[in-house]
DRENTORKOL-3810 file (N, C-alpha, C; in nm, 4 decimals):
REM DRENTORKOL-3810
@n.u->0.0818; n.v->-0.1195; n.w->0.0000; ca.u->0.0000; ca.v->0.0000; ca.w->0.0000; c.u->0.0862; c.v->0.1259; c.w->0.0000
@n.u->0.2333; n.v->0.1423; n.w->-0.0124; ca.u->0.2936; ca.v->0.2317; ca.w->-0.0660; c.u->0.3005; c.v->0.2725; c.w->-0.1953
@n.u->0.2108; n.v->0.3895; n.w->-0.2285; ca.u->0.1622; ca.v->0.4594; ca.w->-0.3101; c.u->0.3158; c.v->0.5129; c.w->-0.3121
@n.u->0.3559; n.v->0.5942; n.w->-0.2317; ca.u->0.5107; ca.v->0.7081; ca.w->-0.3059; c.u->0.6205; c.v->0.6184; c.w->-0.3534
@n.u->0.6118; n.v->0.4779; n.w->-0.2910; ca.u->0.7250; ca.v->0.3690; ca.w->-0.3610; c.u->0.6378; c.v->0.3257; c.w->-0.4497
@n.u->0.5639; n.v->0.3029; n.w->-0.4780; ca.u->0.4782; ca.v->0.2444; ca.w->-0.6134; c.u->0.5261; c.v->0.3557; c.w->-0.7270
@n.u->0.4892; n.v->0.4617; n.w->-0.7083; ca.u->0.4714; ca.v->0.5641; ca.w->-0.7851; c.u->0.6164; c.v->0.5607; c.w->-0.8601
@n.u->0.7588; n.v->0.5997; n.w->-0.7761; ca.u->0.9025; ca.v->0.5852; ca.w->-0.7595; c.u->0.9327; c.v->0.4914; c.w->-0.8740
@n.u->0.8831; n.v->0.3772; n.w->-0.8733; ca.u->0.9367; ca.v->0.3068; ca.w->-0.9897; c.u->0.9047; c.v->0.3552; c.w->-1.1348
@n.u->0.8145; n.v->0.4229; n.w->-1.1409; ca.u->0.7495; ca.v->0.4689; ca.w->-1.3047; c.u->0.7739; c.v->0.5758; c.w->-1.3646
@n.u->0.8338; n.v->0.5719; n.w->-1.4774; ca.u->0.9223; ca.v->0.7031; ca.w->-1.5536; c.u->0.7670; c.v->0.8072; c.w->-1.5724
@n.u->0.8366; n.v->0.9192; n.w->-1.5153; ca.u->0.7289; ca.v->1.0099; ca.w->-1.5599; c.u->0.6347; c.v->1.0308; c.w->-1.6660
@n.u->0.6612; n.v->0.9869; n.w->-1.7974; ca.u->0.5406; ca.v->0.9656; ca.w->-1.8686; c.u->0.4777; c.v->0.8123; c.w->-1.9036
@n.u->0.4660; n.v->0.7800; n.w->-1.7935; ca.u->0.4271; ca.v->0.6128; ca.w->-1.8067; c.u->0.2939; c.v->0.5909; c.w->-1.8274
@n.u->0.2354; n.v->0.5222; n.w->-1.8719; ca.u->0.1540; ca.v->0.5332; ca.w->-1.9571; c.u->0.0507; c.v->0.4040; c.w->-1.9219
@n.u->-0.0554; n.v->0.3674; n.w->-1.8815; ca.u->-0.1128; ca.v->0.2594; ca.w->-1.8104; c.u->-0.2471; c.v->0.2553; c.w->-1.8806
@n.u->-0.2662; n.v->0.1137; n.w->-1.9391; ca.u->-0.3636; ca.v->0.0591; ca.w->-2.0031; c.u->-0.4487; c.v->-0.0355; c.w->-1.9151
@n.u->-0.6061; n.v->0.0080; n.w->-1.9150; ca.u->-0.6776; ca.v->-0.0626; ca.w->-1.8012; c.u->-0.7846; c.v->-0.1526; c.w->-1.8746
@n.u->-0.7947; n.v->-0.3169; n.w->-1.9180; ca.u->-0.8871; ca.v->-0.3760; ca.w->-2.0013; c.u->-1.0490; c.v->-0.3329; c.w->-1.9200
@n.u->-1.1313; n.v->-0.4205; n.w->-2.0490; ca.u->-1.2453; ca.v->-0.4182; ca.w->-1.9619; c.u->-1.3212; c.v->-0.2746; c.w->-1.9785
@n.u->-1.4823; n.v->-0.3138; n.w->-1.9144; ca.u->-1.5358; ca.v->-0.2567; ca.w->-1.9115; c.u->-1.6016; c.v->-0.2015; c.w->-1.7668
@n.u->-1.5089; n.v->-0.0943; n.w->-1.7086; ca.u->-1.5270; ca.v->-0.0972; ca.w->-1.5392; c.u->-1.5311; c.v->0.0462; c.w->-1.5531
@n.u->-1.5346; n.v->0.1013; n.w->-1.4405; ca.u->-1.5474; ca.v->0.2547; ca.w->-1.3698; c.u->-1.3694; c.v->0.3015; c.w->-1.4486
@n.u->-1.2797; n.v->0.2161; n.w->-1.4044; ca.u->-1.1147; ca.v->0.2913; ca.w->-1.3974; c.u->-1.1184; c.v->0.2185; c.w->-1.5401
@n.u->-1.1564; n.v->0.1623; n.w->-1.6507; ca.u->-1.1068; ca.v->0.0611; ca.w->-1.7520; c.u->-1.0762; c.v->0.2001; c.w->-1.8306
@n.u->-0.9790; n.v->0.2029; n.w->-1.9673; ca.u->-0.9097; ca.v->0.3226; ca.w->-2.0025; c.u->-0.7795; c.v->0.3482; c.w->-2.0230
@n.u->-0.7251; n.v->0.4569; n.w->-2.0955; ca.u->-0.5826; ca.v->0.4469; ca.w->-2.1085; c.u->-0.5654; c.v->0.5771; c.w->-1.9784
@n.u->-0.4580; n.v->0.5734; n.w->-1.9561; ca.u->-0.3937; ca.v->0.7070; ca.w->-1.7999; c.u->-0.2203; c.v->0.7564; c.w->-1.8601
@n.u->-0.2498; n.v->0.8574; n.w->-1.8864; ca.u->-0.1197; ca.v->0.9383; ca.w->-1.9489; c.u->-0.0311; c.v->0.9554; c.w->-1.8598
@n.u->0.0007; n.v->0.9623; n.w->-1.7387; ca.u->0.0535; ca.v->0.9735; ca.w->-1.6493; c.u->0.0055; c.v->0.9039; c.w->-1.4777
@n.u->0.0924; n.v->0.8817; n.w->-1.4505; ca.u->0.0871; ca.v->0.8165; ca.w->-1.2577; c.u->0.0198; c.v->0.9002; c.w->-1.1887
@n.u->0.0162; n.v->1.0161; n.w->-1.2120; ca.u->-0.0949; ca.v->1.1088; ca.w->-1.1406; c.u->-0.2119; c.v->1.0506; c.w->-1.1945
@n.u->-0.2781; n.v->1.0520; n.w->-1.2956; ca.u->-0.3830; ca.v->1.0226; ca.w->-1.4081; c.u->-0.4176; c.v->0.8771; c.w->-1.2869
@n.u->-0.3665; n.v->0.7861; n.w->-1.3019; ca.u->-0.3815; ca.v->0.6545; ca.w->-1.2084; c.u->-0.4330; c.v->0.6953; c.w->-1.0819
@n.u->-0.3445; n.v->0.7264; n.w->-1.0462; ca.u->-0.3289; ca.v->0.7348; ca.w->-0.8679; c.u->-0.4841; c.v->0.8346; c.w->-0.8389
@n.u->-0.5246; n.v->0.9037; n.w->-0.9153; ca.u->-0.6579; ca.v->0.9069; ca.w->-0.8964; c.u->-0.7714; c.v->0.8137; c.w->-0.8880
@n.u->-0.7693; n.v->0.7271; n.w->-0.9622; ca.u->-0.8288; ca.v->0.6085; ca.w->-0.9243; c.u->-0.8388; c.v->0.5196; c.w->-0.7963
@n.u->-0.7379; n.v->0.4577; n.w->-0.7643; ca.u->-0.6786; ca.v->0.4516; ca.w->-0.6389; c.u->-0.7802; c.v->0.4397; c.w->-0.5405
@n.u->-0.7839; n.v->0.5351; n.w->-0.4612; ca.u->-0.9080; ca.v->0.5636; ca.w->-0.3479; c.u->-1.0247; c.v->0.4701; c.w->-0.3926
@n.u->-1.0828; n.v->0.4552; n.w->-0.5219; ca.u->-1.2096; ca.v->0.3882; ca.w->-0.5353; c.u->-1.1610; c.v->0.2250; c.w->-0.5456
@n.u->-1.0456; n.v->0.2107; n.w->-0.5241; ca.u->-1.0540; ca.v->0.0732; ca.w->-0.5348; c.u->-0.9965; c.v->0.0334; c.w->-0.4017
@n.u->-0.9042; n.v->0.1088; n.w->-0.3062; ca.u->-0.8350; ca.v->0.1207; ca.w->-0.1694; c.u->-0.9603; c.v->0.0930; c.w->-0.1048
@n.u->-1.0734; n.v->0.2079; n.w->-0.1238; ca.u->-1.1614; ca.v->0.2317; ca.w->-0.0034; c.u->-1.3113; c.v->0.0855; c.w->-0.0642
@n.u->-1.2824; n.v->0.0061; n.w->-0.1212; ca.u->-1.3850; ca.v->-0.1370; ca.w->-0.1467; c.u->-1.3220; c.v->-0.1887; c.w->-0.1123
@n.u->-1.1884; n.v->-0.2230; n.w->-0.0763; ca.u->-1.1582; ca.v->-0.3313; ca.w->-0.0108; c.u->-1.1726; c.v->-0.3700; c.w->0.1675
@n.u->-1.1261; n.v->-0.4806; n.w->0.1970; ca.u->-1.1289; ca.v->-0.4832; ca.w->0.3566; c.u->-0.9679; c.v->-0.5075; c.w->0.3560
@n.u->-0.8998; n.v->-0.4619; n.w->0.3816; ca.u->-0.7002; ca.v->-0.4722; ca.w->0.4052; c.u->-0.7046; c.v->-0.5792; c.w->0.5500
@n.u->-0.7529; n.v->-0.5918; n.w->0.6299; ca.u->-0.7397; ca.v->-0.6720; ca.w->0.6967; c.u->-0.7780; c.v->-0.8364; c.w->0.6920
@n.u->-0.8982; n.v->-0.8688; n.w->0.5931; ca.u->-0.8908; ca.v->-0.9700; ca.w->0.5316; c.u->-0.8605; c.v->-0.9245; c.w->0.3643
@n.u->-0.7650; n.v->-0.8931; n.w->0.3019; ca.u->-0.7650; ca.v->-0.9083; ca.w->0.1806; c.u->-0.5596; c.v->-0.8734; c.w->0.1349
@n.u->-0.5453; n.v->-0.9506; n.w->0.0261; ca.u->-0.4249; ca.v->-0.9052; ca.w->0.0163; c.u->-0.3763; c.v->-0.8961; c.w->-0.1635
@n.u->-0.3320; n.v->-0.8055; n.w->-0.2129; ca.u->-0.3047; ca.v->-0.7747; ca.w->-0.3631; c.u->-0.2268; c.v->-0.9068; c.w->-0.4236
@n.u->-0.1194; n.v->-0.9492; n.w->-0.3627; ca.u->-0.0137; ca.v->-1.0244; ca.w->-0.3925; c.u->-0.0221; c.v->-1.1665; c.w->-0.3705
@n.u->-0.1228; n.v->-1.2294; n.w->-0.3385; ca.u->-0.0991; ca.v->-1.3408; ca.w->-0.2566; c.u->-0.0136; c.v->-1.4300; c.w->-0.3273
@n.u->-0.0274; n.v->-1.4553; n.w->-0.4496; ca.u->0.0692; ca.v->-1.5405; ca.w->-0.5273; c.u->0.0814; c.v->-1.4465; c.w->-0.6814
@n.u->0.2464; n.v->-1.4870; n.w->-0.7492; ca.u->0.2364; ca.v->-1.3817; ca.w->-0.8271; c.u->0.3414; c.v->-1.4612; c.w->-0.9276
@n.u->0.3794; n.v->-1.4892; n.w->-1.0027; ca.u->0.4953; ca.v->-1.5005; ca.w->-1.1378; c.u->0.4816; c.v->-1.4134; c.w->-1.2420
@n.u->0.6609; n.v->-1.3813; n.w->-1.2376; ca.u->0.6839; ca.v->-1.3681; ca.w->-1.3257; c.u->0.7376; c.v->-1.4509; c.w->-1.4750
@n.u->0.6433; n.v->-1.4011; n.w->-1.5869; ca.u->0.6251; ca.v->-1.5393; ca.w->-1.6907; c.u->0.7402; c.v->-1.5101; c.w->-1.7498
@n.u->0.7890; n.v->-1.4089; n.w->-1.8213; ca.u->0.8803; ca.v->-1.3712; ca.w->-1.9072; c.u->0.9408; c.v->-1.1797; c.w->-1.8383
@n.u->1.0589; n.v->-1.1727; n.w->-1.8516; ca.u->1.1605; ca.v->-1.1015; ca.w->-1.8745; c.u->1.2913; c.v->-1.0655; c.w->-1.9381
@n.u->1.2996; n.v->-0.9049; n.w->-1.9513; ca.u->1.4173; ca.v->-0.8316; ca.w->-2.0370; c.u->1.4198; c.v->-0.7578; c.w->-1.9897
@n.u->1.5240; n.v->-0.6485; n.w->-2.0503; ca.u->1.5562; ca.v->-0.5658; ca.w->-2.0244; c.u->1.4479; c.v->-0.4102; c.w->-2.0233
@n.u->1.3592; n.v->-0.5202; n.w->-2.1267; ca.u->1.2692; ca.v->-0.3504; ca.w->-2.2039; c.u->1.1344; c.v->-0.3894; c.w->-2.1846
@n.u->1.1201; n.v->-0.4868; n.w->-2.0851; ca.u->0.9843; ca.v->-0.5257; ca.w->-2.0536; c.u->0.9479; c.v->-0.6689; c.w->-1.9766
@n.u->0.8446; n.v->-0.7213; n.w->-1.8898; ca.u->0.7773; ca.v->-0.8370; ca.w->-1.8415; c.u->0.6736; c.v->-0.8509; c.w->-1.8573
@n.u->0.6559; n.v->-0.9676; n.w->-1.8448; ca.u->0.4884; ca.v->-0.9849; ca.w->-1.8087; c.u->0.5082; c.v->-1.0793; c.w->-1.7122
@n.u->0.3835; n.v->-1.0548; n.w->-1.6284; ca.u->0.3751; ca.v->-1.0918; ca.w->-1.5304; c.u->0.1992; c.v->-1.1631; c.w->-1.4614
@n.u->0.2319; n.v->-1.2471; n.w->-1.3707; ca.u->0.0392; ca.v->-1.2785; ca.w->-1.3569; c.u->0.0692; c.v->-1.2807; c.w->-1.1439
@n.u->-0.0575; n.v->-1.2322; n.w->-1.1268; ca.u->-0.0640; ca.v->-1.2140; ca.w->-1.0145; c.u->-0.1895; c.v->-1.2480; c.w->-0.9520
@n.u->-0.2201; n.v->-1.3647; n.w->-0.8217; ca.u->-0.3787; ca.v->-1.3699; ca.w->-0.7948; c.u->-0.4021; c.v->-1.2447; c.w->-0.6249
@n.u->-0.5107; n.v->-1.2195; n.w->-0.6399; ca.u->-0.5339; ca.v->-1.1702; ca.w->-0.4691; c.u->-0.6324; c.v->-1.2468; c.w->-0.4421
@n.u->-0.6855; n.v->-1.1634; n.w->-0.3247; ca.u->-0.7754; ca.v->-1.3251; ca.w->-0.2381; c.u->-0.7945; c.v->-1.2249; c.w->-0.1209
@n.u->-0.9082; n.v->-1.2038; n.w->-0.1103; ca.u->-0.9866; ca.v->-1.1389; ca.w->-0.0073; c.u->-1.1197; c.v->-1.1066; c.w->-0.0049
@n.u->-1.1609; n.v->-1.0259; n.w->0.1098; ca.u->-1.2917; ca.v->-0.9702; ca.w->0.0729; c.u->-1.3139; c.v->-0.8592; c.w->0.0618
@n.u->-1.4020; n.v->-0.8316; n.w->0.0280; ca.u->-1.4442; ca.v->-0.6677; ca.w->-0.0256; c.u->-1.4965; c.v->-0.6024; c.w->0.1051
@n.u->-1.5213; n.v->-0.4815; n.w->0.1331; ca.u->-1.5730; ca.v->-0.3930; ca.w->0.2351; c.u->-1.7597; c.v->-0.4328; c.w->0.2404
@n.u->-1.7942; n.v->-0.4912; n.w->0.1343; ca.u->-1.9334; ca.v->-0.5033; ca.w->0.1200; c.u->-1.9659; c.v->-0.6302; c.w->0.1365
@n.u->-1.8402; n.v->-0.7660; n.w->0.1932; ca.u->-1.8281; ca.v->-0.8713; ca.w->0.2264; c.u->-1.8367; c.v->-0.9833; c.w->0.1442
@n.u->-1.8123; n.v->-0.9429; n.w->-0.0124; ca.u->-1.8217; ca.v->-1.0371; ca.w->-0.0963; c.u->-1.6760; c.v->-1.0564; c.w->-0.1086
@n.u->-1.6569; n.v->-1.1754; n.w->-0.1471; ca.u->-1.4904; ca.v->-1.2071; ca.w->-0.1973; c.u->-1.4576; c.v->-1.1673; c.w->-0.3269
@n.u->-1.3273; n.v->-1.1210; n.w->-0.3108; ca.u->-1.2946; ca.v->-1.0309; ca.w->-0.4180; c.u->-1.1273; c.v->-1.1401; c.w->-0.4727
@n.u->-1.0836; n.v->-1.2577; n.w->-0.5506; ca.u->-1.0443; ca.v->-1.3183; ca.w->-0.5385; c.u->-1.0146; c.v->-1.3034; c.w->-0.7039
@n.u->-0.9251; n.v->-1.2258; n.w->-0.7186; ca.u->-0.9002; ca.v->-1.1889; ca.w->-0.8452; c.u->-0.7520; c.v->-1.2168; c.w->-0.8886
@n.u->-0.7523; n.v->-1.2480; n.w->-1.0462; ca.u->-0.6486; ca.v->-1.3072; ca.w->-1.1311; c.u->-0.6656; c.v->-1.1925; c.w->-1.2274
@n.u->-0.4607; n.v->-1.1086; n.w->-1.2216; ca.u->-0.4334; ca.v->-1.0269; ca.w->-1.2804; c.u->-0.3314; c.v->-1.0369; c.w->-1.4468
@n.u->-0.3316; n.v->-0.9815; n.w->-1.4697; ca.u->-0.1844; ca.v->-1.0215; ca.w->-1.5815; c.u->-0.1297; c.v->-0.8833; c.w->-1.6227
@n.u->-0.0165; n.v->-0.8664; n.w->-1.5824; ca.u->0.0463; ca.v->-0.7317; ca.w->-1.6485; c.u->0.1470; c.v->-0.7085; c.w->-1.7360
@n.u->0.1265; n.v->-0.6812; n.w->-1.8400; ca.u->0.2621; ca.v->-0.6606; ca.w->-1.9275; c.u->0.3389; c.v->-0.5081; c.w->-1.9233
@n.u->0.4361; n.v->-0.5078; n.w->-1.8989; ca.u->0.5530; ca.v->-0.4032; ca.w->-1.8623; c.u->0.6239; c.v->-0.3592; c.w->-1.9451
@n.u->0.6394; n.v->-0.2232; n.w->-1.9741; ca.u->0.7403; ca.v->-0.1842; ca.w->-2.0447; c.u->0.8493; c.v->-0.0846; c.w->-1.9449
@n.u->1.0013; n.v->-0.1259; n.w->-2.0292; ca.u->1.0634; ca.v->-0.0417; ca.w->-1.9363; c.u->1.1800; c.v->0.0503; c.w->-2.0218
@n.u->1.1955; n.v->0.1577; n.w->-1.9680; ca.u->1.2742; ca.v->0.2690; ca.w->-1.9705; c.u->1.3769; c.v->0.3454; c.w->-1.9056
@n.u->1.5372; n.v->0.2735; n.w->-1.8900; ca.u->1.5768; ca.v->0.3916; ca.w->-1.8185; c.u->1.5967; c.v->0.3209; c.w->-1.6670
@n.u->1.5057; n.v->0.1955; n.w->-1.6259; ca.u->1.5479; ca.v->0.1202; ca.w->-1.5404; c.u->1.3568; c.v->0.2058; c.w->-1.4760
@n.u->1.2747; n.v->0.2172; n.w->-1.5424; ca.u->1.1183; ca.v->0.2593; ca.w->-1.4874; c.u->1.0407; c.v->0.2145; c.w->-1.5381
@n.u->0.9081; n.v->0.2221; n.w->-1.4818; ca.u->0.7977; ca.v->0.1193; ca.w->-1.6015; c.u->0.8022; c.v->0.2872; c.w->-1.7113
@n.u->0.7698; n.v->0.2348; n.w->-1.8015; ca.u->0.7159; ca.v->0.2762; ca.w->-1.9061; c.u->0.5465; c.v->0.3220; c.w->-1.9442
@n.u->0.5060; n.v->0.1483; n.w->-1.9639; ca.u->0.3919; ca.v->0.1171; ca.w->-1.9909; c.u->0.3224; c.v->-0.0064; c.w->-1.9144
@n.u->0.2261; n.v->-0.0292; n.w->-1.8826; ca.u->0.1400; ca.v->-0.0840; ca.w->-1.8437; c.u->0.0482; c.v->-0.1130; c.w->-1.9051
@n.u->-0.0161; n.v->-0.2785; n.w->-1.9638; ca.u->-0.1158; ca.v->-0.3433; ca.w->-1.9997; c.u->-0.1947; c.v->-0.4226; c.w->-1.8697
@n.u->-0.3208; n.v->-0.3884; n.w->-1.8055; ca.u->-0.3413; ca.v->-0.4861; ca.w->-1.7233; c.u->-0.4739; c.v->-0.5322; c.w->-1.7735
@n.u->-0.5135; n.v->-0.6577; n.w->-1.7202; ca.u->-0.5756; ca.v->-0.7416; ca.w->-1.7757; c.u->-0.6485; c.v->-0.8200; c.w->-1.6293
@n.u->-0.7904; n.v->-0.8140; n.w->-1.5988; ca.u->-0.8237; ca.v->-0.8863; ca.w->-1.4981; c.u->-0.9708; c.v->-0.8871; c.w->-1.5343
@n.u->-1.0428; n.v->-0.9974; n.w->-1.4136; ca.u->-1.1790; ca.v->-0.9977; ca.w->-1.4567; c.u->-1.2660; c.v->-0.9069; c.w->-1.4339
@n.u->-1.3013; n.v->-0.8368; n.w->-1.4938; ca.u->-1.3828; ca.v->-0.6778; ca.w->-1.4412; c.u->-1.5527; c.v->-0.7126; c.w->-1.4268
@n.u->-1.5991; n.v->-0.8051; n.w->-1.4849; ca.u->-1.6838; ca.v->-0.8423; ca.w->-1.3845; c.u->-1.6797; c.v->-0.8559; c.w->-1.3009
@n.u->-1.6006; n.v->-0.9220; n.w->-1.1996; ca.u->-1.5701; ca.v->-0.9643; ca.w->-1.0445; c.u->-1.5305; c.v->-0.7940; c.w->-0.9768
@n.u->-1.4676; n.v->-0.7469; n.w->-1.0396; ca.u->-1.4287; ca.v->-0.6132; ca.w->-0.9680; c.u->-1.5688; c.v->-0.4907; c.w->-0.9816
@n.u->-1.6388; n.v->-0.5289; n.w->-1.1045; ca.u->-1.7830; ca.v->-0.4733; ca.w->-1.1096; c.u->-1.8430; c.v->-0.5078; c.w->-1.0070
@n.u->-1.8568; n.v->-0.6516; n.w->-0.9670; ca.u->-1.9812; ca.v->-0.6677; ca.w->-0.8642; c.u->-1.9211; c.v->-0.6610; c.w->-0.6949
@n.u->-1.7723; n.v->-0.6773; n.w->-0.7133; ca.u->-1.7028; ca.v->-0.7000; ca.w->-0.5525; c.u->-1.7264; c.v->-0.6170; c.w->-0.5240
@n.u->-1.6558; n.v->-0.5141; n.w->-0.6543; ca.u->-1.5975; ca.v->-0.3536; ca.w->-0.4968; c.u->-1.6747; c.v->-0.2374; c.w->-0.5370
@n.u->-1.8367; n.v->-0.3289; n.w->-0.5846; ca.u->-1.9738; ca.v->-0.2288; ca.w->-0.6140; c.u->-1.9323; c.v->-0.1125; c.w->-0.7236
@n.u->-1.8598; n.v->-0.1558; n.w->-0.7877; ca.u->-1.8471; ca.v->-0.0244; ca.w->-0.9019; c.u->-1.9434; c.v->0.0179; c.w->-1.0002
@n.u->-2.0652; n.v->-0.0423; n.w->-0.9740; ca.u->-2.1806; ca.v->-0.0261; ca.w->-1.0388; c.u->-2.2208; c.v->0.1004; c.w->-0.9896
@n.u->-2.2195; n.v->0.1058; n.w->-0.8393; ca.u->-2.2318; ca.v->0.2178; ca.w->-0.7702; c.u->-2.1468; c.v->0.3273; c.w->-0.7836
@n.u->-2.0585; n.v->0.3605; n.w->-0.8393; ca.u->-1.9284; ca.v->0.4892; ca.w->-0.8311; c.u->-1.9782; c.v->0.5302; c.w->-0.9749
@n.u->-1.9526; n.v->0.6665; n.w->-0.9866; ca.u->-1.8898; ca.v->0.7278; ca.w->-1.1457; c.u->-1.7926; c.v->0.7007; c.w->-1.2011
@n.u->-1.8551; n.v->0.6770; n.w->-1.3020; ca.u->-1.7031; ca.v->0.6595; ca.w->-1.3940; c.u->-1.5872; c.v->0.7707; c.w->-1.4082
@n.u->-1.4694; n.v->0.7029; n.w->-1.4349; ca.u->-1.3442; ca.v->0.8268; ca.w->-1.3728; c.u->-1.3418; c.v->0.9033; c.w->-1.5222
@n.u->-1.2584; n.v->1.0023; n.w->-1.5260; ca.u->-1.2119; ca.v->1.0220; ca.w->-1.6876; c.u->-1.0601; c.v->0.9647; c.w->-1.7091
@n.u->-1.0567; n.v->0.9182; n.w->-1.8431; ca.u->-0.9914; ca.v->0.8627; ca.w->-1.8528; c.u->-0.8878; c.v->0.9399; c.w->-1.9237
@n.u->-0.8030; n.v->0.9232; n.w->-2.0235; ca.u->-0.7614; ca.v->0.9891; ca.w->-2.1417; c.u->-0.7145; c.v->0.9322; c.w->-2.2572
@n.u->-0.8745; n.v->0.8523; n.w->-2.2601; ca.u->-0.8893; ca.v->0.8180; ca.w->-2.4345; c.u->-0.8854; c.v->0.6210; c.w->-2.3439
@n.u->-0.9548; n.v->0.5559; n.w->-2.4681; ca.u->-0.9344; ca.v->0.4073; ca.w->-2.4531; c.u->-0.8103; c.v->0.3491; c.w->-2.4482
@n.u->-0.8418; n.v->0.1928; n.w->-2.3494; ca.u->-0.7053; ca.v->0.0944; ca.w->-2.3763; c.u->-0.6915; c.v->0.1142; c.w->-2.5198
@n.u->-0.4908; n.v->0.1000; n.w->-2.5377; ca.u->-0.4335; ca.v->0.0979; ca.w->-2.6755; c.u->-0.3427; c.v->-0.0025; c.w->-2.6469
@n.u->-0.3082; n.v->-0.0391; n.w->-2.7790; ca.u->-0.1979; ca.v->-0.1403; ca.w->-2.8360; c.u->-0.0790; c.v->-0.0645; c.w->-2.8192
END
C-alpha cells in the first residue's frame, strides 16, 4: 500500500492501459492520471482480510519489458470475496515502467468492490496497443 514507492518506480510519462469494461477501464497518461483512481478501489476493499499479492509469477523477462500474472484473495468492504487473477505486461525505460497493460476480470471487480455504484473516472482516451 505504498503509493510514493509504487509511484518511484514509473518514468514520468508512463503510460497505463486498463482492459475491460469498469469505472477505472481506459488508457492514464501519467501516474498522477492513475493514482486518482486509487481511493475507489483502496476504499472497497477490507485490508485486513484481503491481500493484492498473494501469489504472483513472473512469466517472461528483459531488459525492455515483463509480463507478469498475479492472484489476490480477499474480501471486499461489502463482504463479498474479491479473489481476483491479474496479468500485467511491462514496459521499461531507463530502469522505470514505461507502460502498463493490465488485464483482470472486471466483472468480479464490477460486482465485488460495487463499481456499479461509483462514477465513472475520466480517462484519457481508450485501452491501446
Amino acid at each position: 500500500m505504498d503509493v510514493a514507492g509504487f509511484e518511484a518506480l514509473h518514468h514520468p510519462d508512463v503510460v497505463y492501459n486498463v482492459s475491460g469494461n469498469t469505472i477505472i477501464s481506459g488508457r492514464y497518461d501519467s501516474f498522477a492520471a492513475l493514482k486518482a483512481v486509487l481511493p475507489a478501489i483502496f476504499e472497497s476493499l477490507d485490508f485486513e482480510r484481503f491481500r493484492f499479492a498473494a501469489k504472483w509469477k513472473v512469466m517472461n523477462e528483459g531488459p525492455d519489458g515483463a509480463t507478469a500474472i498475479m492472484e489476490a484473495e480477499g474480501v471486499a468492504r461489502n463482504g463479498l470475496r474479491y479473489d481476483q487473477r491479474y496479468a500485467h505486461i511491462f514496459s521499461f525505460r531507463d530502469g522505470k515502467i514505461t507502460s502498463v497493460h493490465e488485464f483482470f476480470d472486471t466483472q468480479l471487480a464490477n460486482d465485488s468492490l460495487d463499481f456499479h455504484k461509483k462514477p465513472r473516472f475520466q480517462t484519457d482516451g481508450k485501452f491501446e496497443f
